[in-house]
N, C-alpha and C positions, 0 to 999 in steps of 0.2 A: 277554495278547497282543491287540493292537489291530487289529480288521480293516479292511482298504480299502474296501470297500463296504458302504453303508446295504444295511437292510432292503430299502428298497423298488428299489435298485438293483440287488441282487443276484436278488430276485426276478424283473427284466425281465428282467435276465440270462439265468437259467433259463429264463423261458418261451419266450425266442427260439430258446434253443439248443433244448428239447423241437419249437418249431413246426416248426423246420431239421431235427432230425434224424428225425422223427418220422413218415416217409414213404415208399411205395416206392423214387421216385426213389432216395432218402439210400441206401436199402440195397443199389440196384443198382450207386450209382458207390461207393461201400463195397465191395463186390463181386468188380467191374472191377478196381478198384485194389488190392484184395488178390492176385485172380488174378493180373494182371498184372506184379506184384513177384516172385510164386511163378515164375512161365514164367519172367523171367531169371535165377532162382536156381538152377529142374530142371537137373540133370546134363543130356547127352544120354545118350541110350542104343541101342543099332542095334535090331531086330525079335529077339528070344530072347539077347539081351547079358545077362549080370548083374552090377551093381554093387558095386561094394564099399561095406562098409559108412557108411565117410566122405562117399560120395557121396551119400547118400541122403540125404532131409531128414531134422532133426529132428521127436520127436515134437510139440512145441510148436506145429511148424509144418503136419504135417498134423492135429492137432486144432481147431487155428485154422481152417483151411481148413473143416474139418468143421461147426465152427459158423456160420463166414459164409453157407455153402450150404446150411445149413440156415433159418437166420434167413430170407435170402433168397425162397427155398421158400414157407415161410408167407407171407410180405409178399406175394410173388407169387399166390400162392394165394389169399389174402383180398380180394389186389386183383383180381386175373381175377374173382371170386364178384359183388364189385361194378360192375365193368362189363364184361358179356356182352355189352350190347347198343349201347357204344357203338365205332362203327368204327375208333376211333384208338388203342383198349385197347391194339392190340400195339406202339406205341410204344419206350414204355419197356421189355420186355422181349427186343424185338430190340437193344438193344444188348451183351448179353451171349451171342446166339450167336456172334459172328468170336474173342471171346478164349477161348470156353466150347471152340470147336473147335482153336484152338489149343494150348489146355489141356491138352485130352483126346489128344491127336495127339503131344504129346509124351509124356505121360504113358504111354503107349504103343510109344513109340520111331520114332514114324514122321516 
């Protein structure tokens, strides 16, 4: 089988995709966008409601969740360790508390 891409095409390839994906940023709109998919997918639910089982996610889906928030976590945590000291650190991970509370609020039934 004949591939489309040289060596050396293929290589830039890769390293672009590594330098793009290879950063907090990448893994907070990773993140965002996972959660965000999830909240229009949550059933609703009222405060002590319970679900049937159709309604509930699959496990695929809260596994997934489990890894994105985890990944996350670290990326955030490595990157908080490396700038403590500069003012503009919370940036990037204010943009995941309005979906993170949204998240959680459903998740909750409220």
């Amino acid at each position: 089988m004949k591939q489309q891409l040289t060596t050396q095409k293929a290589d830039a390839l890769l390293s672009s995709v590594i330098k793009l994906a290879d950063n907090v940023a990448f893994d907070v709109r990773l993140t965002l966008h996972f959660m965000q998919n999830q909240i229009g997918a949550m059933p609703l639910a009222g405060s002590g409601e319970i679900l049937a089982g159709a309604d509930l996610p699959g496990v695929a889906a809260v596994l997934m969740l489990d890894v994105v928030v985890a990944k996350v976590q670290v990326a955030l945590d490595d990157w908080f360790s490396k700038n403590l000291v500069r003012p503009e650190s919370g940036t990037i991970p204010r943009k995941l508390v309005p979906v993170r509370s949204t998240f959680c609020s459903r998740s909750e039934g409220q």
